[in-house]
PDBQT receptor file of N, H, CA, C and O in Angstrom, charges set to zero:
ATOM      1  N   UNK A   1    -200.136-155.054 -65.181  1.00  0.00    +0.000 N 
ATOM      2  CA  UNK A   1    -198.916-155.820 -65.204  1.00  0.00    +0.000 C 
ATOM      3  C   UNK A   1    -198.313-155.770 -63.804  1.00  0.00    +0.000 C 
ATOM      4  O   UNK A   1    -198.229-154.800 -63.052  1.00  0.00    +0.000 OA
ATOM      5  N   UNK A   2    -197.900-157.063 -63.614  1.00  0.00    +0.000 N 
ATOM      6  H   UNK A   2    -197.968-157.851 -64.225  1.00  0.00    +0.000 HD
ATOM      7  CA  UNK A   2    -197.273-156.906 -62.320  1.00  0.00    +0.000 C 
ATOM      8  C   UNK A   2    -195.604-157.511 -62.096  1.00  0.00    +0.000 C 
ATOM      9  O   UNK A   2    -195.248-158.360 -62.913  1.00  0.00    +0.000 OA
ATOM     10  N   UNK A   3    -194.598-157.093 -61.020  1.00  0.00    +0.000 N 
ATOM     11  H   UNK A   3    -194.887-156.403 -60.356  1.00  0.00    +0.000 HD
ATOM     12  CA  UNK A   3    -193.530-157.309 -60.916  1.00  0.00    +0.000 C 
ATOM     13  C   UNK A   3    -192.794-157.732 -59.752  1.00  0.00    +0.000 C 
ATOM     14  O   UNK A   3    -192.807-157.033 -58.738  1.00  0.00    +0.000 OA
ATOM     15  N   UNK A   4    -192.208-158.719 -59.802  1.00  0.00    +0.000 N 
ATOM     16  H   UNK A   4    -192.197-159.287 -60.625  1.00  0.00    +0.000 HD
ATOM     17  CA  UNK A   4    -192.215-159.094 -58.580  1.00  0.00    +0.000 C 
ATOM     18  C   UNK A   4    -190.309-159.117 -58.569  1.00  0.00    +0.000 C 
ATOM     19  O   UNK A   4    -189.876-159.875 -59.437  1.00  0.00    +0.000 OA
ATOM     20  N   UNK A   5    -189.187-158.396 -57.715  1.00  0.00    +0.000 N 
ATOM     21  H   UNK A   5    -189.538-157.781 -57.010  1.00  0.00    +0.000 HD
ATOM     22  CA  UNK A   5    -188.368-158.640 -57.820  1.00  0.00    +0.000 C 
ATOM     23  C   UNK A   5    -187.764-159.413 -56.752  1.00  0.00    +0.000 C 
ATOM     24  O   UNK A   5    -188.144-158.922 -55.689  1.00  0.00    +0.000 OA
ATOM     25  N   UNK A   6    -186.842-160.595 -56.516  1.00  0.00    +0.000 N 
ATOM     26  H   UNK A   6    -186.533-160.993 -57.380  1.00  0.00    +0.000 HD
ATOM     27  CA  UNK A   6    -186.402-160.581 -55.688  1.00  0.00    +0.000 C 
ATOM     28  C   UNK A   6    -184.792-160.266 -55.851  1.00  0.00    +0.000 C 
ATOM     29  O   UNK A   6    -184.060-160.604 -56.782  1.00  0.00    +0.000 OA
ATOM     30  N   UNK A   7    -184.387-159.348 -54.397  1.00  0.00    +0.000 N 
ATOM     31  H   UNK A   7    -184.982-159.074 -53.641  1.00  0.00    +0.000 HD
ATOM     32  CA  UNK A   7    -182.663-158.646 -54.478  1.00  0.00    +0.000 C 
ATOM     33  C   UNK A   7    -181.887-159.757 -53.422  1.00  0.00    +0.000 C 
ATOM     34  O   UNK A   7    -182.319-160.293 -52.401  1.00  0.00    +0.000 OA
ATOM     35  N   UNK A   8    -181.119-159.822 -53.816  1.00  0.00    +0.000 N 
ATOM     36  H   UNK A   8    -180.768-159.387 -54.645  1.00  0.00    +0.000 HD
ATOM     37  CA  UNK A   8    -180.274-161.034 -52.709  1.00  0.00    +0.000 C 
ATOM     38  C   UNK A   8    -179.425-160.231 -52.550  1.00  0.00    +0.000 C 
ATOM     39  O   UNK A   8    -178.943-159.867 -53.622  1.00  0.00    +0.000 OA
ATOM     40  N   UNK A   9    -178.808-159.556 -51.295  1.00  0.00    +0.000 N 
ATOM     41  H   UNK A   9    -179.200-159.852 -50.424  1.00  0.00    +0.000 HD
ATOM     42  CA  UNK A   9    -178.093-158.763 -50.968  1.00  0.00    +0.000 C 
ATOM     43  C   UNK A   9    -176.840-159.499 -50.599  1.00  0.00    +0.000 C 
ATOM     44  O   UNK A   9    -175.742-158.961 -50.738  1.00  0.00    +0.000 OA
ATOM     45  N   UNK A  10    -176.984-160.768 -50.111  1.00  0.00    +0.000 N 
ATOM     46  H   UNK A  10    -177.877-161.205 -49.998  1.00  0.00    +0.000 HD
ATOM     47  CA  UNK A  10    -175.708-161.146 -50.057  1.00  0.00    +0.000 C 
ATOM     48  C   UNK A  10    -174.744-162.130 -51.361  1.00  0.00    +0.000 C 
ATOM     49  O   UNK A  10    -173.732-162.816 -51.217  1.00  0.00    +0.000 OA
ATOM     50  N   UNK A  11    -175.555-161.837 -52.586  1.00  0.00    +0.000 N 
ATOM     51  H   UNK A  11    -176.377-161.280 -52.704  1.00  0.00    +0.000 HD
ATOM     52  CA  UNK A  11    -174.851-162.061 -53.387  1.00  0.00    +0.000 C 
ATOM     53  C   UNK A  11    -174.482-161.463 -54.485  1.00  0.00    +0.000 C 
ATOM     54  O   UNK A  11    -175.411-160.704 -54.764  1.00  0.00    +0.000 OA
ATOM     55  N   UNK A  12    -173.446-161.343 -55.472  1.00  0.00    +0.000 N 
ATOM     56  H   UNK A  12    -172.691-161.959 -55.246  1.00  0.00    +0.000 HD
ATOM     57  CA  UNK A  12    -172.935-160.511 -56.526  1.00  0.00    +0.000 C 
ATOM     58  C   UNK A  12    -172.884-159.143 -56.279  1.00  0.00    +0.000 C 
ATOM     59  O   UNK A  12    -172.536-158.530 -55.270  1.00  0.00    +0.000 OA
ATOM     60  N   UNK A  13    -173.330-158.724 -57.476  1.00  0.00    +0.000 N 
ATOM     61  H   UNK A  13    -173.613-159.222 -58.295  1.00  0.00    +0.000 HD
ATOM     62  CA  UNK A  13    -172.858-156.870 -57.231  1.00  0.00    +0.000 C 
ATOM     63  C   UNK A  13    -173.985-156.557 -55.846  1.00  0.00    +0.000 C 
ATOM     64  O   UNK A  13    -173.444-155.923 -54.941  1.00  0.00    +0.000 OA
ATOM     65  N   UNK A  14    -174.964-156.806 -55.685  1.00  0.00    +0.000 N 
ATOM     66  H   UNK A  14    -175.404-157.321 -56.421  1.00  0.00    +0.000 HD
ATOM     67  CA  UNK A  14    -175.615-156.066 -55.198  1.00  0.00    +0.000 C 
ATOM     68  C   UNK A  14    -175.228-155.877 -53.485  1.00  0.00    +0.000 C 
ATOM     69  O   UNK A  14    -175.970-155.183 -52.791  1.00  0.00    +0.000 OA
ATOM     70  N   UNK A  15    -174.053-156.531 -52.909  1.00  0.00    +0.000 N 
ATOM     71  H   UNK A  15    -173.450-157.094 -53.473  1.00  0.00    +0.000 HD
ATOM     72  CA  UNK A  15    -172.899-156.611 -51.695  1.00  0.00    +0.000 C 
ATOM     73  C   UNK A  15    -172.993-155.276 -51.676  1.00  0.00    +0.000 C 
ATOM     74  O   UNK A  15    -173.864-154.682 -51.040  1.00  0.00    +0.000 OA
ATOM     75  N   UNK A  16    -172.060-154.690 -52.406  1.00  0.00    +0.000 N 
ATOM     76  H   UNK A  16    -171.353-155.172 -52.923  1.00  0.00    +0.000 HD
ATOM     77  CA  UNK A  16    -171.688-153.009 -52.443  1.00  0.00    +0.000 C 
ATOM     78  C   UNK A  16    -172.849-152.200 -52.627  1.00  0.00    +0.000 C 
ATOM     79  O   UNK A  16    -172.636-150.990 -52.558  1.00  0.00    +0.000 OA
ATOM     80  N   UNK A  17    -174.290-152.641 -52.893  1.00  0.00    +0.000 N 
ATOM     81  H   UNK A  17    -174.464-153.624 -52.949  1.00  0.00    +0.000 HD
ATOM     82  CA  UNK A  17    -174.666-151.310 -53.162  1.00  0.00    +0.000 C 
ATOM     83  C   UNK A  17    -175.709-151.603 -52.097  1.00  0.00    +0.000 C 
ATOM     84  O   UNK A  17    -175.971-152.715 -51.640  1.00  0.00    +0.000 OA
ATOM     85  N   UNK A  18    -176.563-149.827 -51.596  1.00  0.00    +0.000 N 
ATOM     86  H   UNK A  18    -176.350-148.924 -51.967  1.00  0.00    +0.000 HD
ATOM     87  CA  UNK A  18    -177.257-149.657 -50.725  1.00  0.00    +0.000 C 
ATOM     88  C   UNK A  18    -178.927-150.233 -51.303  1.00  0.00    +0.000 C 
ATOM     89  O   UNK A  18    -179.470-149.843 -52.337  1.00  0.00    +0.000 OA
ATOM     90  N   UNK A  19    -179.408-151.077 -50.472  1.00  0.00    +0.000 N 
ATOM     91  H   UNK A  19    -178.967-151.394 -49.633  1.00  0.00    +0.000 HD
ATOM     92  CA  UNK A  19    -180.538-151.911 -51.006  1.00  0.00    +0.000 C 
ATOM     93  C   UNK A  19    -181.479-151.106 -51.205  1.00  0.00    +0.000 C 
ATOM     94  O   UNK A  19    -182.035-150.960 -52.294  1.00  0.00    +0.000 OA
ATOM     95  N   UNK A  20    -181.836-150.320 -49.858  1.00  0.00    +0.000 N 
ATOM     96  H   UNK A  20    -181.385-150.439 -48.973  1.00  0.00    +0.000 HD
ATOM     97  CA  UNK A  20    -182.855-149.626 -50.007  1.00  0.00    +0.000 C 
ATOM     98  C   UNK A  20    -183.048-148.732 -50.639  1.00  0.00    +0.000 C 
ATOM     99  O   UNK A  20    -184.158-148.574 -51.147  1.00  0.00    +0.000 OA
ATOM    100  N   UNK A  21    -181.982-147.794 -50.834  1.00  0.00    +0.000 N 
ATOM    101  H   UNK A  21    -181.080-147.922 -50.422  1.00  0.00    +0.000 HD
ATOM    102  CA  UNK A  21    -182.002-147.019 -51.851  1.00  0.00    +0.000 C 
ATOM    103  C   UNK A  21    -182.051-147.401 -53.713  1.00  0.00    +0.000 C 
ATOM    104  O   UNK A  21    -182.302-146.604 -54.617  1.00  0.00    +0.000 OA
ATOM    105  N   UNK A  22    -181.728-148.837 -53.821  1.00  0.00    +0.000 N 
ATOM    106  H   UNK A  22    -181.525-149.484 -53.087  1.00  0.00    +0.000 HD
ATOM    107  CA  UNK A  22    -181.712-149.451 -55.300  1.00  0.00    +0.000 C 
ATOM    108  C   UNK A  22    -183.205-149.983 -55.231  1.00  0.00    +0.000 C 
ATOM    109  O   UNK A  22    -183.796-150.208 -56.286  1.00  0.00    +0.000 OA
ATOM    110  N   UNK A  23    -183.922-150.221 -53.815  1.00  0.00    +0.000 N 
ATOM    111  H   UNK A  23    -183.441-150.038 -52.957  1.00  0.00    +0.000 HD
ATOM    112  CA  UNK A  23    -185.351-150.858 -54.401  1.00  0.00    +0.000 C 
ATOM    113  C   UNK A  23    -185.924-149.425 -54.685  1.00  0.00    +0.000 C 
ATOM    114  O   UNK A  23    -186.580-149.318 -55.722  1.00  0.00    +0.000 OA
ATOM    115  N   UNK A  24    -185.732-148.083 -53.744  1.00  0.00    +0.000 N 
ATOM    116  H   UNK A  24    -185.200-148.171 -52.902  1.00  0.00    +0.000 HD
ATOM    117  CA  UNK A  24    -186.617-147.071 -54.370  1.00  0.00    +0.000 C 
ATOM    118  C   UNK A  24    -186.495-146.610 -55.175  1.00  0.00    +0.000 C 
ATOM    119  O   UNK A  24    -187.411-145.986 -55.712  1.00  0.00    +0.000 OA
ATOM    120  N   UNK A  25    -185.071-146.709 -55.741  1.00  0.00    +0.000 N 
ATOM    121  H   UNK A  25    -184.327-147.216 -55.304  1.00  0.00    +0.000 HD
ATOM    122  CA  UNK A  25    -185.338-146.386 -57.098  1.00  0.00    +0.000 C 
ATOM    123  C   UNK A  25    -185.814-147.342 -58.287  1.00  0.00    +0.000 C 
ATOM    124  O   UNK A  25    -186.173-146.921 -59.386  1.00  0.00    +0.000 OA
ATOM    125  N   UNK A  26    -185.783-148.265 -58.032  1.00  0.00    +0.000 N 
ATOM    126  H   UNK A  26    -185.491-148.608 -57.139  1.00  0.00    +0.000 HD
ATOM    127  CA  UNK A  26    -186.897-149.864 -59.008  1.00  0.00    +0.000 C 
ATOM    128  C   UNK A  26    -187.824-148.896 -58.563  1.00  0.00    +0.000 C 
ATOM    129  O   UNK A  26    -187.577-147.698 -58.696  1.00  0.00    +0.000 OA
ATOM    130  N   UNK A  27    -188.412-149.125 -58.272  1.00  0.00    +0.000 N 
ATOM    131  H   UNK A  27    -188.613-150.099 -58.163  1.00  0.00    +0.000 HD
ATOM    132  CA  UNK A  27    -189.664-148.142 -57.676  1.00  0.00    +0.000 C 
ATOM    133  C   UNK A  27    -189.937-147.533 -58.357  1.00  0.00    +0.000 C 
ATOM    134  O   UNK A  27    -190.756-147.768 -59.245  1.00  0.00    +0.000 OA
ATOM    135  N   UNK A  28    -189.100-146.134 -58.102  1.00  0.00    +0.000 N 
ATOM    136  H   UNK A  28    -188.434-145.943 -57.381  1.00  0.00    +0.000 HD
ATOM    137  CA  UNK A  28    -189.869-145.145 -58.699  1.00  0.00    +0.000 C 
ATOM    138  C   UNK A  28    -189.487-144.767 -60.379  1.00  0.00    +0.000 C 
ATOM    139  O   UNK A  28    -189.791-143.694 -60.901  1.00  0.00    +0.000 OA
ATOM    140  N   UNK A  29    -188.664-146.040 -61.176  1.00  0.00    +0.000 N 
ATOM    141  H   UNK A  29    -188.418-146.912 -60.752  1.00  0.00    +0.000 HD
ATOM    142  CA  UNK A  29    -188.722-145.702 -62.236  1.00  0.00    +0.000 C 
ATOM    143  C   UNK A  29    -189.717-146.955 -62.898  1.00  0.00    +0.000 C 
ATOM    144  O   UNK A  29    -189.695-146.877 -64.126  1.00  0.00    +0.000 OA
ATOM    145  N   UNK A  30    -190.402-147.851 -62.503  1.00  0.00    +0.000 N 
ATOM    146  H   UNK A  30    -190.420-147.914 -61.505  1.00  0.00    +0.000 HD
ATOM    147  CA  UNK A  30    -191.492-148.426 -62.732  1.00  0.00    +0.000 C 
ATOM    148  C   UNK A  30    -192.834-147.561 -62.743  1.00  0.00    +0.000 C 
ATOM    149  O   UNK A  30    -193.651-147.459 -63.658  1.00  0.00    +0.000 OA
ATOM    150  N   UNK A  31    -192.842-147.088 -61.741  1.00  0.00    +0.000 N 
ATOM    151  H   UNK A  31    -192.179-147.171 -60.997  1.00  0.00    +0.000 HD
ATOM    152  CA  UNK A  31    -193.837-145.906 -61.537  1.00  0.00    +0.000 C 
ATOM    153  C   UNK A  31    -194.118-144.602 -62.835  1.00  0.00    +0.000 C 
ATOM    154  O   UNK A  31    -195.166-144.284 -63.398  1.00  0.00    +0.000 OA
ATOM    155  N   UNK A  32    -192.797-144.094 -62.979  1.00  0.00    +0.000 N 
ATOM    156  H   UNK A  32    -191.946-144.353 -62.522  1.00  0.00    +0.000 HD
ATOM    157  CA  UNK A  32    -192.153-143.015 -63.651  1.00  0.00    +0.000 C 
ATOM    158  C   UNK A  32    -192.885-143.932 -65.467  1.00  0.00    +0.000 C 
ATOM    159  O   UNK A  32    -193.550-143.218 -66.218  1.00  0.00    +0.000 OA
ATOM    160  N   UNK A  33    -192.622-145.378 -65.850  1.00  0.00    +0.000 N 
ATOM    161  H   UNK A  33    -192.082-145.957 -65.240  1.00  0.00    +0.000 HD
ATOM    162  CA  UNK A  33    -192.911-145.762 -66.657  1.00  0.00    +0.000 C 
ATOM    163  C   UNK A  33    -194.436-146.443 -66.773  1.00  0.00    +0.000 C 
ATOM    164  O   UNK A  33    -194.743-147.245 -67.655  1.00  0.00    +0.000 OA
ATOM    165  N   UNK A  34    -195.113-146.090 -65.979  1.00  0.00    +0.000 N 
ATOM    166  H   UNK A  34    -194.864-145.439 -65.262  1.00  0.00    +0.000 HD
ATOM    167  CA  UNK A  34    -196.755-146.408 -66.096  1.00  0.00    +0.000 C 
ATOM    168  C   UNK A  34    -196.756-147.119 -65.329  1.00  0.00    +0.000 C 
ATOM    169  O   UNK A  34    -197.932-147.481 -65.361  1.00  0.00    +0.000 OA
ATOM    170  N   UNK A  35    -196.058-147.957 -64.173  1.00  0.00    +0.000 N 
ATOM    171  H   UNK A  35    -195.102-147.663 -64.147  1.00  0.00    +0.000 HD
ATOM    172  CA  UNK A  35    -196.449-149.474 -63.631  1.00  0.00    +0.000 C 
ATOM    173  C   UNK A  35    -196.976-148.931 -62.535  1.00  0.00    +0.000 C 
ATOM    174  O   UNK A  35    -196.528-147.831 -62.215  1.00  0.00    +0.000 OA
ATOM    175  N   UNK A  36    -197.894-149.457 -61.807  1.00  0.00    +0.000 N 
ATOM    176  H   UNK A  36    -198.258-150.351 -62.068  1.00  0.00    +0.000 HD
ATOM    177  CA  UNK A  36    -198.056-149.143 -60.240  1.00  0.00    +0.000 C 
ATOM    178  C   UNK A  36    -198.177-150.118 -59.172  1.00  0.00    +0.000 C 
ATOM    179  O   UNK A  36    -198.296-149.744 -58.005  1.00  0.00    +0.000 OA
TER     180      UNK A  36
C-alpha cells in the first residue's frame, strides 16, 4: 500500500504547526502501523 500526502503549509491549520516535525511524525506512525 502506498501514500502519498500532500501538506500545504501555507494554508489552514497547518500555518502554526512545525512541518517537519508533523511529516516525521506521518512517518513514523505509518511505519509504527505496518506501512513502509
Amino acid at each position: 500500500m502506498r501514500f502519498a500526502a500532500v501538506l500545504n503549509q501555507d494554508g489552514g491549520t497547518l500555518r502554526t504547526v512545525d512541518i517537519f516535525a508533523f511529516a516525521d511524525r506521518l512517518r513514523q506512525t505509518l511505519e509504527a502501523a505496518g506501512h513502509s
